[in-house]
py3Dmol code that shows the C-alpha trace and the ligand (Angstrom):
import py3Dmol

protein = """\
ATOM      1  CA  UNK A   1       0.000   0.000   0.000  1.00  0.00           C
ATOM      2  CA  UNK A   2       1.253   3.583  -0.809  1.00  0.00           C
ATOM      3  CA  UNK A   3       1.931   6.141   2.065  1.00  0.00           C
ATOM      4  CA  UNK A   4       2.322   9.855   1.691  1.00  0.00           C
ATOM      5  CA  UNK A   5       5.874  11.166   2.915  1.00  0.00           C
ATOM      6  CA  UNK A   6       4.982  14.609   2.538  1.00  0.00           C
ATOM      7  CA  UNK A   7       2.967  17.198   0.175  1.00  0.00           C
ATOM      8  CA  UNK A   8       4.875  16.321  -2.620  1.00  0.00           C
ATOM      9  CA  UNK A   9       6.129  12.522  -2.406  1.00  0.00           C
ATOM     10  CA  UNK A  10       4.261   9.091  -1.613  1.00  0.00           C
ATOM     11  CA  UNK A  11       6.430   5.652  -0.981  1.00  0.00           C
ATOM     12  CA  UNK A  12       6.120   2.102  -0.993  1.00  0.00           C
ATOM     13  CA  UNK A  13       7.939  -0.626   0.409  1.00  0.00           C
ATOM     14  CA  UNK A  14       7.628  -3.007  -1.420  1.00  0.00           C
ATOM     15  CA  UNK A  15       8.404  -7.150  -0.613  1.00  0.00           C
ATOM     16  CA  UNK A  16       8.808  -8.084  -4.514  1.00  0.00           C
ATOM     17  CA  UNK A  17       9.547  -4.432  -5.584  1.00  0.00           C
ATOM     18  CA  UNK A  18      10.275  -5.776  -8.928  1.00  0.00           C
ATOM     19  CA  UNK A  19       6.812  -7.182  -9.414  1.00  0.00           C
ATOM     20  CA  UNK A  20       5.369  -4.427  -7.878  1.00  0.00           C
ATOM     21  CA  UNK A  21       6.908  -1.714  -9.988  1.00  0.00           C
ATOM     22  CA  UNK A  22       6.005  -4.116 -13.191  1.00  0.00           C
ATOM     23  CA  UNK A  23       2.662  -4.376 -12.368  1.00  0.00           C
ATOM     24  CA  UNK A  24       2.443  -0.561 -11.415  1.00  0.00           C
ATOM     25  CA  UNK A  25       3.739  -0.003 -14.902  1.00  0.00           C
ATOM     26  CA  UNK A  26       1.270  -2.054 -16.192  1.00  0.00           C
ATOM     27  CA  UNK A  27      -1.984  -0.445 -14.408  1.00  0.00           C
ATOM     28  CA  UNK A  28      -0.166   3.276 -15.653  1.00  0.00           C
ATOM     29  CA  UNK A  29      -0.019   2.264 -18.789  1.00  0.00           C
ATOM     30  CA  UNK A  30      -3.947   0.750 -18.585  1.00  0.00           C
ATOM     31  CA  UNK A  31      -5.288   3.888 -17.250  1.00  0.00           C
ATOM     32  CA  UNK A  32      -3.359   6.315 -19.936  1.00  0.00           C
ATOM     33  CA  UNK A  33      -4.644   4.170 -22.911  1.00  0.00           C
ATOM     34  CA  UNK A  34      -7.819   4.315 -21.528  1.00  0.00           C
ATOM     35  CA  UNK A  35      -8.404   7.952 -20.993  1.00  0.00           C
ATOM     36  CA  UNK A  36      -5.897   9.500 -23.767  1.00  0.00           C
ATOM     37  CA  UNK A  37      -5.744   6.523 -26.069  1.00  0.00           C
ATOM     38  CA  UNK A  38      -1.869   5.863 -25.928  1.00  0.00           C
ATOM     39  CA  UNK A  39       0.772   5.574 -22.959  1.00  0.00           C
ATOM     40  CA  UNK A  40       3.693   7.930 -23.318  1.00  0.00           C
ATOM     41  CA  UNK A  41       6.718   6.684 -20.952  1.00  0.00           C
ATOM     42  CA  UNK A  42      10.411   7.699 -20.678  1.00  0.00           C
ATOM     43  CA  UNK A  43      12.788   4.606 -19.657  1.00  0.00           C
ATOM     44  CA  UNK A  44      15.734   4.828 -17.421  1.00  0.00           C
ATOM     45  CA  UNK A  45      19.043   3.420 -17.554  1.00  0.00           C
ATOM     46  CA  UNK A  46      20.617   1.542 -14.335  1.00  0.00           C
ATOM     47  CA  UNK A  47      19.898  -1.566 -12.798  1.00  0.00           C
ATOM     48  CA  UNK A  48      16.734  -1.541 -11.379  1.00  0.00           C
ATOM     49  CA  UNK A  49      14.731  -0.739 -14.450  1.00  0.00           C
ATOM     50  CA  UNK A  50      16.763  -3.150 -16.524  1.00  0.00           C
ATOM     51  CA  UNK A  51      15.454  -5.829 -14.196  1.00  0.00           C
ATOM     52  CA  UNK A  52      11.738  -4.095 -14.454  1.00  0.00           C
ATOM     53  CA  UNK A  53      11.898  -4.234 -18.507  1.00  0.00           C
ATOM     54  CA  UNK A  54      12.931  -8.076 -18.173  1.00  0.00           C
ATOM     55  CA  UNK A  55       9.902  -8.126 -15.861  1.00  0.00           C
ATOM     56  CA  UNK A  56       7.488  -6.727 -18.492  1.00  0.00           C
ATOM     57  CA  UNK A  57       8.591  -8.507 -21.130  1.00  0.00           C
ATOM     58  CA  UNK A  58       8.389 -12.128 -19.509  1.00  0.00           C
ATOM     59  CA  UNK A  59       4.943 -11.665 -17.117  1.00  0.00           C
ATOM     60  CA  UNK A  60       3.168  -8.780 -18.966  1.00  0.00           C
ATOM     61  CA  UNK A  61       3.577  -9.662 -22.424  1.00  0.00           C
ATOM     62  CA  UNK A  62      -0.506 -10.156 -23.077  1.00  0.00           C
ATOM     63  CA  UNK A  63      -1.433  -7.517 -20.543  1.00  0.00           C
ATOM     64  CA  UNK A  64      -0.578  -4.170 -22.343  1.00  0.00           C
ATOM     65  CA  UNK A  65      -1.779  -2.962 -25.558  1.00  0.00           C
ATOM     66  CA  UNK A  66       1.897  -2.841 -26.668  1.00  0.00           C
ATOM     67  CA  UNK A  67       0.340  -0.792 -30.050  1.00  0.00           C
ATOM     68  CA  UNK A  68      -1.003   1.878 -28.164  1.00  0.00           C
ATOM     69  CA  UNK A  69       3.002   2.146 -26.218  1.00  0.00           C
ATOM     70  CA  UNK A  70       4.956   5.086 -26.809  1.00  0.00           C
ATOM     71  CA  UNK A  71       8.840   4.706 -25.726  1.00  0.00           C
ATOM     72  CA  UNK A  72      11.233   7.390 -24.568  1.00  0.00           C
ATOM     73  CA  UNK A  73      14.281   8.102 -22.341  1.00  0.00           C
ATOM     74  CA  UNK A  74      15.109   9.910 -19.230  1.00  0.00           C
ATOM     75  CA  UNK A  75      18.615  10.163 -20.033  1.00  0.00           C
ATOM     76  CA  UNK A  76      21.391   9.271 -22.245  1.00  0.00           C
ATOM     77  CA  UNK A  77      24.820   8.995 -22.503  1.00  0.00           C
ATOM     78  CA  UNK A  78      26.404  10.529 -25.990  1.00  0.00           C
ATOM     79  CA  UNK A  79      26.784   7.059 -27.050  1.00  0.00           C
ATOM     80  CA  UNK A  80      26.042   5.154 -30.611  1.00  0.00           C
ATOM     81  CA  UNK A  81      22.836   2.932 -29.874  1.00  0.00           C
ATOM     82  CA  UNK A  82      24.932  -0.138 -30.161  1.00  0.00           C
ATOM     83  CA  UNK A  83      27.497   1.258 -27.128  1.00  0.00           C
ATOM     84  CA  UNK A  84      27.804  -1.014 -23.975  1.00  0.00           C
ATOM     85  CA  UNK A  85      27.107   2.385 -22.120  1.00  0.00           C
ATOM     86  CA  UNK A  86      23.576   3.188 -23.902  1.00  0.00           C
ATOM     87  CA  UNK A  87      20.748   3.355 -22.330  1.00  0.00           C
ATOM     88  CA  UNK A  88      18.610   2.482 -25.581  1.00  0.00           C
ATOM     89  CA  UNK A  89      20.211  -0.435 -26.183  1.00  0.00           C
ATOM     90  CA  UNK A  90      19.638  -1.338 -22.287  1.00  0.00           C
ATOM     91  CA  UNK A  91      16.125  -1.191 -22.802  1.00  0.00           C
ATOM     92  CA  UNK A  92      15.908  -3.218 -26.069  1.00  0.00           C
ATOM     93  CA  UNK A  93      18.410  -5.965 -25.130  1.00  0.00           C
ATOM     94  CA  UNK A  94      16.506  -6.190 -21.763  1.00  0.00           C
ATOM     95  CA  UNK A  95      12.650  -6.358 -22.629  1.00  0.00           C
ATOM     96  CA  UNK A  96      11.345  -4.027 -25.064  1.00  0.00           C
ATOM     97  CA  UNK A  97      13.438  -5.620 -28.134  1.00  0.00           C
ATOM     98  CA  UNK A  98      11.077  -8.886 -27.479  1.00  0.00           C
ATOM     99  CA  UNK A  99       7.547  -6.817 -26.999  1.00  0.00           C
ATOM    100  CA  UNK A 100       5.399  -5.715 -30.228  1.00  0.00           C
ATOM    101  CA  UNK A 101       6.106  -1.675 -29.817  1.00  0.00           C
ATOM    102  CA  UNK A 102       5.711  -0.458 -33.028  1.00  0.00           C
ATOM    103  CA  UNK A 103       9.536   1.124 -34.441  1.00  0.00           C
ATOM    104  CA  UNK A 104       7.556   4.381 -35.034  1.00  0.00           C
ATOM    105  CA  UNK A 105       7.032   4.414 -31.516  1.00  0.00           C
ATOM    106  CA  UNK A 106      10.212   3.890 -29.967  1.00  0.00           C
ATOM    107  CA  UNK A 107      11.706   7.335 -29.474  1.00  0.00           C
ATOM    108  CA  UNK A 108      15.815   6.957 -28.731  1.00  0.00           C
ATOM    109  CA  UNK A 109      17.151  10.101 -27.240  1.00  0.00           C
ATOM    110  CA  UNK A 110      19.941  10.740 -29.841  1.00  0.00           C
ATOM    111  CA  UNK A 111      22.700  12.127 -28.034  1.00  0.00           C
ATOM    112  CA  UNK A 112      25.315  11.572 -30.583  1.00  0.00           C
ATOM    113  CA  UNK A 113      26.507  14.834 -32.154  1.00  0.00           C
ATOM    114  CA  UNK A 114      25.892  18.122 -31.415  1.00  0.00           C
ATOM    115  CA  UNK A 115      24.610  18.012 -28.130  1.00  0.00           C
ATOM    116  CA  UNK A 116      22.518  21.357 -27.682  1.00  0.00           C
ATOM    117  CA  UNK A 117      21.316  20.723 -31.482  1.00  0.00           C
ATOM    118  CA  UNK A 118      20.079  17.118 -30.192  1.00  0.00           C
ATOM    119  CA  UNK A 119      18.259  18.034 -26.912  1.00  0.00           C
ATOM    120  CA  UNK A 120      16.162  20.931 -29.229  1.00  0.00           C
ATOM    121  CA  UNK A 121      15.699  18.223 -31.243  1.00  0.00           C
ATOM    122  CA  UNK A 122      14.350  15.892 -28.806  1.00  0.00           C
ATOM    123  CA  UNK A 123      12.111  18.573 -26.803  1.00  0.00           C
ATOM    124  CA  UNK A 124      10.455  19.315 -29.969  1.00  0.00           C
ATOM    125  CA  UNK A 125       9.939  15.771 -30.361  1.00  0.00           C
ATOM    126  CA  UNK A 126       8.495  15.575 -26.947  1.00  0.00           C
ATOM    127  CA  UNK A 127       6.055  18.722 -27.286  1.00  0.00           C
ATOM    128  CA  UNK A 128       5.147  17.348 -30.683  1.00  0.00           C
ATOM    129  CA  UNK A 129       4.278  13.580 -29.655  1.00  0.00           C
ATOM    130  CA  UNK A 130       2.573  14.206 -26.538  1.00  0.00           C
ATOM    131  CA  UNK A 131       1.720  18.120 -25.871  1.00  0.00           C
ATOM    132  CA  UNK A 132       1.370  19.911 -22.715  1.00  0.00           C
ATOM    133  CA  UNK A 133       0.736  16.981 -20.728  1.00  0.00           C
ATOM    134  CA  UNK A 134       4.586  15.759 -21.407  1.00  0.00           C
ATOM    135  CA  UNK A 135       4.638  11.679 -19.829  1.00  0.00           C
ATOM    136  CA  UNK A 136       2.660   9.639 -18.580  1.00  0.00           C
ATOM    137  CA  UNK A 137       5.236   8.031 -16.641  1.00  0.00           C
ATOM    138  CA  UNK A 138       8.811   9.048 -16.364  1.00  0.00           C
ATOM    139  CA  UNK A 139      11.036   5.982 -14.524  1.00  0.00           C
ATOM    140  CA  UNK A 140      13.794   7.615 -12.359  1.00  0.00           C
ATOM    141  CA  UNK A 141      16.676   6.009 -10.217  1.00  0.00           C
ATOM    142  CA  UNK A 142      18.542   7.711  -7.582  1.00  0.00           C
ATOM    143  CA  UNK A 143      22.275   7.585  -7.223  1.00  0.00           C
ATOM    144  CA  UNK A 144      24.768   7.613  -3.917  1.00  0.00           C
ATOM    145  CA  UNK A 145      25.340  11.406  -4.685  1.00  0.00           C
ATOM    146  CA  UNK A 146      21.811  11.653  -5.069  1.00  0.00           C
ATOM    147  CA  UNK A 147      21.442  11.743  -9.188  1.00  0.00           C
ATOM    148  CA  UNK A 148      18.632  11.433 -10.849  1.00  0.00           C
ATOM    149  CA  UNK A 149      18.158  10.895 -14.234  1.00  0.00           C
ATOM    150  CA  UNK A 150      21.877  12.664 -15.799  1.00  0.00           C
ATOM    151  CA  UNK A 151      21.064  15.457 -13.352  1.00  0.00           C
ATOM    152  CA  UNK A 152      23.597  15.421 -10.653  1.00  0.00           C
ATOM    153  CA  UNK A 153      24.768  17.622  -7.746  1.00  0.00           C
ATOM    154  CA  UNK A 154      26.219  21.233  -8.142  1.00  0.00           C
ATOM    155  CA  UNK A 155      25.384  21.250 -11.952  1.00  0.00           C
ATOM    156  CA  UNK A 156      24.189  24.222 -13.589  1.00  0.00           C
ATOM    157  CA  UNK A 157      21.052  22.222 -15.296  1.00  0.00           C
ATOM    158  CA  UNK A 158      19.404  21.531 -12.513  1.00  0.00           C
ATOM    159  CA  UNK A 159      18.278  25.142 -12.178  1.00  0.00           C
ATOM    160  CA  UNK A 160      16.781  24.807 -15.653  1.00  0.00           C
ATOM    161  CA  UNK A 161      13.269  26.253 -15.678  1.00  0.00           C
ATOM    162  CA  UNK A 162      12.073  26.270 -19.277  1.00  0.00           C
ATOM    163  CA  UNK A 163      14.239  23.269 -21.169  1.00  0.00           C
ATOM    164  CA  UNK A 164      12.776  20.222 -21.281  1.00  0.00           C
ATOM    165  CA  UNK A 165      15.720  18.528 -22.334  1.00  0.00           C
ATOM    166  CA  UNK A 166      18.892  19.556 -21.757  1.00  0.00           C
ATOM    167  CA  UNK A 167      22.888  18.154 -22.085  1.00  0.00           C
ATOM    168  CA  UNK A 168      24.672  17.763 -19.083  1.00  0.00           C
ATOM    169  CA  UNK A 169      27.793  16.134 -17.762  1.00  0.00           C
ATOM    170  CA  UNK A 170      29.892  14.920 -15.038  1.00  0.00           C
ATOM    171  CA  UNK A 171      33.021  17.175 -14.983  1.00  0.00           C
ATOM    172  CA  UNK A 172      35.098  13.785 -13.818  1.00  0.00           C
ATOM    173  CA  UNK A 173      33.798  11.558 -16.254  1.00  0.00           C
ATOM    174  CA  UNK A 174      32.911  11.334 -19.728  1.00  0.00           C
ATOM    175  CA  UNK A 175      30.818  10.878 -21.761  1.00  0.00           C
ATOM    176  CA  UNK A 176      28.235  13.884 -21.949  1.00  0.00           C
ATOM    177  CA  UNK A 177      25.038  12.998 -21.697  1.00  0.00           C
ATOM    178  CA  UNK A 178      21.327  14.300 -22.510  1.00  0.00           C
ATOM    179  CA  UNK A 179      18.712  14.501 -19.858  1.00  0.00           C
ATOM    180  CA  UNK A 180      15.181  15.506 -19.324  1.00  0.00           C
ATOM    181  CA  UNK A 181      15.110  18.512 -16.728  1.00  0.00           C
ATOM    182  CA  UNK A 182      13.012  19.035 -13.732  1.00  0.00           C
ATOM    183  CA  UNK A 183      10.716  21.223 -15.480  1.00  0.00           C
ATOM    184  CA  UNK A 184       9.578  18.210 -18.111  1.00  0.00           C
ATOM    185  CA  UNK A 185      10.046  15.433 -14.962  1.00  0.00           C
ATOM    186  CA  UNK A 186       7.726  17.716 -12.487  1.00  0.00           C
ATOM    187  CA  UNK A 187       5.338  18.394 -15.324  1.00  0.00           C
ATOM    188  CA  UNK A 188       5.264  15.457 -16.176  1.00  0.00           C
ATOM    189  CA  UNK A 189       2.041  13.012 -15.009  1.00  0.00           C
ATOM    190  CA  UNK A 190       3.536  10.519 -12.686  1.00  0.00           C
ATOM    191  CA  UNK A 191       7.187  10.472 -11.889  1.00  0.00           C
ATOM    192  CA  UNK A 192       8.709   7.514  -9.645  1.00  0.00           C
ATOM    193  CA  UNK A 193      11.670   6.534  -8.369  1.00  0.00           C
ATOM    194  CA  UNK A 194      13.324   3.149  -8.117  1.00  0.00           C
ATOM    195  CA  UNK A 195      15.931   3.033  -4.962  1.00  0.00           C
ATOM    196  CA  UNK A 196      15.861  -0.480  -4.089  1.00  0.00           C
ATOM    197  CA  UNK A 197      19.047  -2.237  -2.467  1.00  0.00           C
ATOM    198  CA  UNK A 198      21.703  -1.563   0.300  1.00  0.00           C
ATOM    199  CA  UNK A 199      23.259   0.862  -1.108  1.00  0.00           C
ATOM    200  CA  UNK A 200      20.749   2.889  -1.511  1.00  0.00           C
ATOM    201  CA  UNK A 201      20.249   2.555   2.189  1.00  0.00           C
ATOM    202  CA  UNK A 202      22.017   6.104   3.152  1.00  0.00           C
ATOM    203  CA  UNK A 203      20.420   8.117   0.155  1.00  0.00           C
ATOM    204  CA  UNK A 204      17.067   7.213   0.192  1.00  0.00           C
ATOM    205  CA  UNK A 205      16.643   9.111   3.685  1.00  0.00           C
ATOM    206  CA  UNK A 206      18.900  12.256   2.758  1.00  0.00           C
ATOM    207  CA  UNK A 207      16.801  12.403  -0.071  1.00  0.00           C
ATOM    208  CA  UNK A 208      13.535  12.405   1.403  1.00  0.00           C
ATOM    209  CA  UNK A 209      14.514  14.562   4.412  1.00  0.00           C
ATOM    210  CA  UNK A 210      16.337  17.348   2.346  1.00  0.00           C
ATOM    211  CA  UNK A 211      14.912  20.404   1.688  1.00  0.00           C
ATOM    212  CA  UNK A 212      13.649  20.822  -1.865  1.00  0.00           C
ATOM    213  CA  UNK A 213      17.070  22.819  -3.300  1.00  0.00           C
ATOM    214  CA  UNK A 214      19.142  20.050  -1.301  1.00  0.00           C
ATOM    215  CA  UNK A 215      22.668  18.608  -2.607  1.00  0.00           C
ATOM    216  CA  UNK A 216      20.909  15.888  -3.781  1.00  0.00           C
ATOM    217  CA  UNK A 217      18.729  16.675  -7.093  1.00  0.00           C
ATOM    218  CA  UNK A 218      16.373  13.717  -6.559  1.00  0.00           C
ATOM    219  CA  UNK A 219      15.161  15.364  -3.505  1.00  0.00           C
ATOM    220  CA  UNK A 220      13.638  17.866  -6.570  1.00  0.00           C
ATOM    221  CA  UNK A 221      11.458  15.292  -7.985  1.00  0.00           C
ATOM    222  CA  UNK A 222       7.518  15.689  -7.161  1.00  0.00           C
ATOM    223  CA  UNK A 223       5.492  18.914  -6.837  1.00  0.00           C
ATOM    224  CA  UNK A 224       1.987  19.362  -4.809  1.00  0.00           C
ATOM    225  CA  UNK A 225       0.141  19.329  -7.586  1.00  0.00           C
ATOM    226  CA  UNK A 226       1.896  15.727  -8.725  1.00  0.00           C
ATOM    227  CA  UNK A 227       3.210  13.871  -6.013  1.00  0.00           C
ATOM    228  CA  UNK A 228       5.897  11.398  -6.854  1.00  0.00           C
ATOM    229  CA  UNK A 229       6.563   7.616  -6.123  1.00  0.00           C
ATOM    230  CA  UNK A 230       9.418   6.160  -4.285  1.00  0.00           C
ATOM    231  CA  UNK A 231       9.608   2.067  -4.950  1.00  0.00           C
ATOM    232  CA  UNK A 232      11.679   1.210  -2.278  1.00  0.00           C
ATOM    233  CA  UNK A 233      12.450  -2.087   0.037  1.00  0.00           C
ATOM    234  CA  UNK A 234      13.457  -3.343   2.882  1.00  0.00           C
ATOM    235  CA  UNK A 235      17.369  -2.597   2.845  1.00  0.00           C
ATOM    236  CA  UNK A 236      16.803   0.800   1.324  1.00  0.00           C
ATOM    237  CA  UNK A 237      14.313   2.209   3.811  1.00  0.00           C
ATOM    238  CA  UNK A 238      16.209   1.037   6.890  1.00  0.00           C
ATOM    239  CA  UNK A 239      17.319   4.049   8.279  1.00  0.00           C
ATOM    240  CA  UNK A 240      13.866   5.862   6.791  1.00  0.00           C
ATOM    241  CA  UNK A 241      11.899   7.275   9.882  1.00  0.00           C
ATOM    242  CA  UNK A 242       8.648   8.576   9.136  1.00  0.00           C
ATOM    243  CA  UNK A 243       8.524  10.403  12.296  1.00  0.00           C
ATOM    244  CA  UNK A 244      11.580  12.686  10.874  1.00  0.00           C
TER     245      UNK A 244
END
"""
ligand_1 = """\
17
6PG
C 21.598 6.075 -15.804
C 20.477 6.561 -14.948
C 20.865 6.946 -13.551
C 20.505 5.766 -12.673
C 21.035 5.900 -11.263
C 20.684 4.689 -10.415
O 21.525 6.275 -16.992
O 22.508 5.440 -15.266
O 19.529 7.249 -15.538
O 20.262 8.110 -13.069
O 19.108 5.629 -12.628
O 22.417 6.023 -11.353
O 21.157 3.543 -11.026
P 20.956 2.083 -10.415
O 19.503 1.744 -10.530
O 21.835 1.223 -11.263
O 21.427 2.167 -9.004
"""
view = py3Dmol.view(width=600, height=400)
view.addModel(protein, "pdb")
view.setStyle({"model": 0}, {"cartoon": {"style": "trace"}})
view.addModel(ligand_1, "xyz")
view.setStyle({"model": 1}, {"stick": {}})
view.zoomTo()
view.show()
């Protein structure tokens, strides 16, 4: 069952958080084809969506109108689609290469090239495909240093207020990446979060507990008008303490 944390973020804890976020995806995506006809969603890279897609694809197969399924990303690194480090390719090789989305549908955030050039591109895409209402669902994970998406501490993106997409990087590492911005994740319909595991034990609190304009940008995600989701479990939420 979901609690509220505060104003602007409910939680679960979840037993089988893996089934749960599947079949969560699942009754999102039911609800959106229902009332707007199609089911716009923007995939994450790490690990706990990879094991989500592998869920859909080998439990949910005949419960989705896969036709009616309209694929984007979060965040990407500037990457060919065939690179170890893509997210796209995550996605396929994991579960949506083996469900019937139609190509048309599948969206890759190209961030090959010239970077500024390719997150215009892709906001246009966005506004064009899906309007004011942005996504359904946008899947996030949450880092140690409390990333979200390719939006980490102390970078100058996260202050973004109009971009939907933007490019970003992390000054120690390469290589650049795209990433949605808070303005297209809080406008978004539903965002959640994925922190599931040990260690995501320390985070997950600091997160929750941080003011809004915290070190920790996932502490961002979720507004009072749409509240946000935190999947977590039981070694995540250990040190969690409702009370605060
Ligand atoms: C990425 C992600 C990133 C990820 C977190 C958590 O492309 O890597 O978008 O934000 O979600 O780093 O990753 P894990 O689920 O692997 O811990």
């Amino acid at each position: 069952m979901l609690s509220s944390w505060d104003n602007r973020r409910d939680f679960i804890i979840a037993d089988d958080p893996i089934a749960f976020a599947a079949e969560h995806w699942v009754h999102t995506a039911l609800r959106a084809v229902q009332q707007r006809g199609k089911f716009a969603v923007a995939l994450s890279g790490g690990s706990t969506p990879k094991q989500i897609y592998e869920r859909l694809a080998e439990k949910h197969r005949d419960d989705v109108p896969w036709d009616k399924v309209c694929l984007f990303w979060s965040d990407e690194r500037a990457v060919p689609p065939d690179h170890a480090e893509s997210n796209y390719k995550m996605a396929m090789e994991h579960g949506f290469g083996k469900l019937p989305v139609p190509a048309s549908q599948i969206h890759r955030m190209k961030a090959e090239g010239n970077l500024d050039r390719a997150a215009a591109d892709y906001e246009q895409l966005i506004r064009r495909e899906l309007g004011s209402h942005l996504f359904d669902l946008v899947m996030l994970g949450v880092g140690e240093d409390g990333h979200t998406a390719s939006l980490f501490p102390n970078n100058p993106v996260l202050e973004e207020v109009t971009k939907l997409v933007a490019p970003t990087m992390l000054p120690e590492t390469k290589p650049h990446r795209l990433t949605l911005t808070f303005p297209c994740i809080n406008q978004s319909r539903l965002a959640v979060v994925y922190a599931l595991g040990q260690n995501k034990t320390a985070i997950v609190p600091m997160a929750l507990n941080a003011a809004i304009k915290s070190p920790f940008p996932a502490s961002r995600v979720g507004t009072d008008e749409r509240k946000s989701l935190w999947v977590l479990d039981k070694e995540s939420s250990r040190l969690l303490n409702k009370t605060k």
